[in-house]
C-alpha positions, -999 to 999 in steps of 0.1 A, spaced: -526 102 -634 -509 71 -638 -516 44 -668 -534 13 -658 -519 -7 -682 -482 3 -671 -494 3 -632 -501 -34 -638 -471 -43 -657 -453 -33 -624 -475 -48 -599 -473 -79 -623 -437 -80 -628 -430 -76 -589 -451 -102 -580 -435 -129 -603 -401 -117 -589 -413 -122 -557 -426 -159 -572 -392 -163 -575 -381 -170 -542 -399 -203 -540 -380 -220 -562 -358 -230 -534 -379 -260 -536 -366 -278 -562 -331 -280 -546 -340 -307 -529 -349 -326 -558 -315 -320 -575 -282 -338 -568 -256 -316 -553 -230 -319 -582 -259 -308 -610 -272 -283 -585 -239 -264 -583 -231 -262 -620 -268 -252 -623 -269 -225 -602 -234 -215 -619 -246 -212 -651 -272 -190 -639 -251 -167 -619 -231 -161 -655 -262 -153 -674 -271 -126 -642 -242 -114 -650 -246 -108 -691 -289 -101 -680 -278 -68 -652 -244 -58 -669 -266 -58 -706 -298 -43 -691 -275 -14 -677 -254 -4 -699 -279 -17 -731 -311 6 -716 -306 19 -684 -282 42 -689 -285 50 -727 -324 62 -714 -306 78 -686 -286 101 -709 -315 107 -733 -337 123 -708 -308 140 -688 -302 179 -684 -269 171 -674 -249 145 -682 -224 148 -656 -247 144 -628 -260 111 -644 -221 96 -634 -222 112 -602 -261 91 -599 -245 58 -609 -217 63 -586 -244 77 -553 -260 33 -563 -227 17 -564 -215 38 -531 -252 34 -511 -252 -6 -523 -214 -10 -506 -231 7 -477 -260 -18 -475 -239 -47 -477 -210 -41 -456 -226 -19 -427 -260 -30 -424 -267 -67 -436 -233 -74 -422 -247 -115 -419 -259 -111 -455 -250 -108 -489 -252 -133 -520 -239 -164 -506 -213 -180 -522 -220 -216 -541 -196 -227 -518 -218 -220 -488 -250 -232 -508 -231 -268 -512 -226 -274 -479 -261 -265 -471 -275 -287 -496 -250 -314 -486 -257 -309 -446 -297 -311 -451 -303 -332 -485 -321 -320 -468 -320 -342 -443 -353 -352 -422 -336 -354 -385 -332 -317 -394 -369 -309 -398 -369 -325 -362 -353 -298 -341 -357 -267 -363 -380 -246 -348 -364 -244 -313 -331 -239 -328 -329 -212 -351 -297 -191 -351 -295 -155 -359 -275 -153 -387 -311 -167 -406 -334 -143 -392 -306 -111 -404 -309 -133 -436 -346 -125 -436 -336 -86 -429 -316 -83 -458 -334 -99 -477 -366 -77 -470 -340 -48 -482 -325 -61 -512 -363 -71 -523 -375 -34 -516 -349 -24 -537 -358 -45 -568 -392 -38 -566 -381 -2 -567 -358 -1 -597 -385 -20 -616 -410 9 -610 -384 32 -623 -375 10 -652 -412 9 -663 -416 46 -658 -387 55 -691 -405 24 -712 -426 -9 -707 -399 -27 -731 -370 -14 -703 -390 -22 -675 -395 -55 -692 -357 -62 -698 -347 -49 -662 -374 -73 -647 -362 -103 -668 -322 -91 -657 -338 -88 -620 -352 -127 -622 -325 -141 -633 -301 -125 -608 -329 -134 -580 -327 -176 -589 -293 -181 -573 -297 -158 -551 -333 -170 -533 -316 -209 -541 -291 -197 -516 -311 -176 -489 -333 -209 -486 -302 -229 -484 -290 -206 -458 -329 -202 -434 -324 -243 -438 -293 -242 -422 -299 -218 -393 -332 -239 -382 -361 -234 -403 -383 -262 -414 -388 -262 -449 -423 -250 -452 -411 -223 -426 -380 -213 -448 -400 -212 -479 -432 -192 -459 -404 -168 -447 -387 -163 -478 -418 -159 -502 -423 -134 -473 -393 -110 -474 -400 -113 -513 -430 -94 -513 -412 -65 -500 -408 -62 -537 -443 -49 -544 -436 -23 -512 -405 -12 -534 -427 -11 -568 -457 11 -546 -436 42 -533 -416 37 -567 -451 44 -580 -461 73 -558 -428 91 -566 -429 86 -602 -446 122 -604 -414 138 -595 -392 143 -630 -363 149 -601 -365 115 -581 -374 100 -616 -342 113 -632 -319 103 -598 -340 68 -595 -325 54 -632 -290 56 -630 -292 51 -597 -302 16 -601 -278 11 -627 -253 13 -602 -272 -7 -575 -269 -37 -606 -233 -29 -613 -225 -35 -577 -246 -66 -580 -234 -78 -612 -192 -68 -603 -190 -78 -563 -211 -102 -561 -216 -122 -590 -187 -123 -607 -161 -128 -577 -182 -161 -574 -175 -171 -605 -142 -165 -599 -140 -181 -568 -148 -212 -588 -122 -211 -615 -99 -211 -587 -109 -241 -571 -114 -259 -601 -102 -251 -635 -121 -268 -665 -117 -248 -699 -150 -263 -711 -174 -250 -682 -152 -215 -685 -165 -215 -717 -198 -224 -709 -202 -202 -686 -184 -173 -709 -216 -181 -733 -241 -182 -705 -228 -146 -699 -231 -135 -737 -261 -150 -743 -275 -129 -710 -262 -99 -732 -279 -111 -764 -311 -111 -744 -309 -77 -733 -304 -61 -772 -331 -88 -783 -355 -66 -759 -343 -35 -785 -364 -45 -806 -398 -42 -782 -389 -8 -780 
């Protein structure tokens, strides 16, 4: 029988990930130039939260309650292979779009009223397989955080904060990106608090295969290599992407810091445990 008290830790912690995605609000409120460096500094703190979470208490609990270690690499490498799958075959529109992108969205809509206008009958596809992939990559979370709670409430804790903070820029730039293919506002952020919940659908049959010690020991590092993906393809390229465009030693450190201190949040967790 499952524990209330860790049954609503999960439900809890899925439901304020799925909170999450209407923070695409705010943009609107914030100057473009702030907004970018913003949402920067959270993308290198994602990075230090999923890269610390996985490699601080994923897989450490991973290889404590393995029979065989081997199979845990072969687990990690099944996530990283099935997340290059997800992105590059099936939400082929979708993926976590670049800062670049989320600028000219902002810029393009301010977001501008004569928008808000014409919305509804023009909505282009590429927003509704936003939507899809979303509804995936939500389903997912929810799903790694069941399993996270299920080896400790401190690791389901720590992978749930990791999962928030990778989830800011990323809903900041799927409500940029439902603005831009036609959506009204209210509609973007109805539609994207929406595909959010898939989260809790994720958590639930999370929940109901948690009585199976073999989809329990597959499901752990499993996700660590769906965050590895997340945290090494995604977030980091961005980053990246701009250094290239424009070099400033004192943001590079910034954002270097923003990374550790992601880290340092991870091992403060430790010491729930």
């Amino acid at each position: 029988m499952i524990n209330i008290t860790l049954l609503a830790y999960i439900i809890a912690s899925v439901i304020v990930v799925s909170l999450v995605s209407l923070i695409g609000v705010l943009t609107i409120f914030v100057k473009t130039k702030n907004f970018r460096k913003i949402l920067l500094y959270f993308v290198s703190f994602s990075v230090g939260a999923l890269f610390g979470d996985v490699f601080i208490h994923l897989i450490p609990e991973a290889f404590e309650e393995a029979t065989n270690g081997l199979m845990i690499g072969f687990y990690v490498l099944a996530g990283i292979i099935f997340s290059f799958i997800i992105e590059k075959f099936v939400l082929w529109r979708h993926c976590h779009r670049n800062i670049e992108d989320d600028k000219h969205n902002h810029d393009e809509n301010h977001y501008h009223e004569k928008h808000e206008h014409n919305h509804d009958n023009h909505i282009h596809s590429f927003a509704y397989m936003n939507l899809v992939g979303d509804t995936i990559h939500n389903f997912i979370d929810g799903l790694i955080i069941a399993g996270a709670y299920f080896i400790s409430i401190p690791v389901g804790v720590a992978t749930t904060v990791a999962v928030i903070f990778h989830e800011i820029p990323q809903e900041i730039g799927s409500f940029g990106v439902l603005l831009h293919g036609g959506f009204s506002r209210a509609k973007a952020l109805f539609f994207n608090f929406l595909t959010a919940l898939s989260a809790v659908l994720g958590a639930i049959v999370g929940i109901l295969f948690s009585s199976s010690e073999t989809m329990f020991a597959f499901l752990i590092p499993f996700a660590a290599g769906n965050l590895l993906y997340i945290a090494g393809t995604d977030l980091i390229p961005e980053l990246n992407k701009h250094n290239h465009e424009d070099f400033n030693v004192k943001e590079n450190l910034m954002h270097l810091v923003m990374i550790l201190l992601g880290i340092g949040i991870m091992c403060a967790l430790l010491l729930l445990e």
